[in-house]
C-alpha positions as CSV (number, residue, x, y, z in Angstrom):
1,X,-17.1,-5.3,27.8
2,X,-19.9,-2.6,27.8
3,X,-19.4,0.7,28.6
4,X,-18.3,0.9,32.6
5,X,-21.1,3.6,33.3
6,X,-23.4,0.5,32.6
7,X,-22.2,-1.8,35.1
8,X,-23.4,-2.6,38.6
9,X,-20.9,-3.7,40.9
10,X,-21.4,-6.4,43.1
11,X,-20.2,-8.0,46.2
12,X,-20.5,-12.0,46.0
13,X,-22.1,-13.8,48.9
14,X,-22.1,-17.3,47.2
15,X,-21.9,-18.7,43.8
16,X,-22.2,-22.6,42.5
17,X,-21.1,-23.9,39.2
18,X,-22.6,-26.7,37.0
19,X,-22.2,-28.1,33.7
20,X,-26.3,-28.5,32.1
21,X,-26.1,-30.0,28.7
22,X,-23.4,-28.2,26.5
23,X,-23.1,-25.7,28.4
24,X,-21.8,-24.0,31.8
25,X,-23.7,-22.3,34.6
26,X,-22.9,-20.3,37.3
27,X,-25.3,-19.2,40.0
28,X,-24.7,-15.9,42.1
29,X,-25.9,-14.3,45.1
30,X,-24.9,-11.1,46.3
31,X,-24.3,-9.6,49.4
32,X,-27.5,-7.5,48.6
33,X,-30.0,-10.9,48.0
34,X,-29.3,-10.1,44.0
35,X,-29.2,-13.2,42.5
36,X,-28.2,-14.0,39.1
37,X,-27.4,-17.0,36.3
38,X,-24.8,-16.8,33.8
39,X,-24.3,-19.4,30.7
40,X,-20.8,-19.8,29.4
41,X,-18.9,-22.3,27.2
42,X,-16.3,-24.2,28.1
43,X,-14.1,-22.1,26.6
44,X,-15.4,-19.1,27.9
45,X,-14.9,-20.6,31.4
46,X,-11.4,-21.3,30.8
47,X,-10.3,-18.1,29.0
48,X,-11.7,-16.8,33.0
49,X,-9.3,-19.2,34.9
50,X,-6.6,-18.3,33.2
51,X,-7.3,-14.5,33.7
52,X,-7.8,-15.6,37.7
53,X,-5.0,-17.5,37.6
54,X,-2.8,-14.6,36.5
55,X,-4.2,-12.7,39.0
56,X,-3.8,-14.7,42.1
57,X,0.0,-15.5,40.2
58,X,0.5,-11.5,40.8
59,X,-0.6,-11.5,44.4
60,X,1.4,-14.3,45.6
61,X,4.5,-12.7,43.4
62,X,3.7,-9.5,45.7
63,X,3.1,-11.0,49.2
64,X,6.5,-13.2,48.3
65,X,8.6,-10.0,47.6
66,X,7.3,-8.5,50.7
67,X,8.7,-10.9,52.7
């Protein structure tokens, strides 16, 4: 990813998916009425859920062992 000092951080309000031709698109609103589109393959879509699914893997690890 780019350089850190060149990213805006955003909180998401909503966001929809659909597949348009060969491609992926996901529409965001945030909390601050910025809306954007992004365009991904695929495979760019499932390298993501497996980086979520990692993720949300961790948390329930950690809310199990502090049970």
């Amino acid at each position: 990813m780019a350089d850190k000092s060149d990213v805006t951080t955003h909180t998401v309000k909503q966001a929809v998916a659909a597949k348009v031709e060969d491609h992926i698109e996901i529409a965001i609103e945030a909390e601050d009425g910025t809306k954007l589109k992004l365009r991904a393959s695929a495979e760019q879509i499932d390298d993501l859920l497996g980086d979520l699914e990692l993720i949300l893997d961790g948390d329930d690890a950690e809310a199990e062992a502090a049970e």
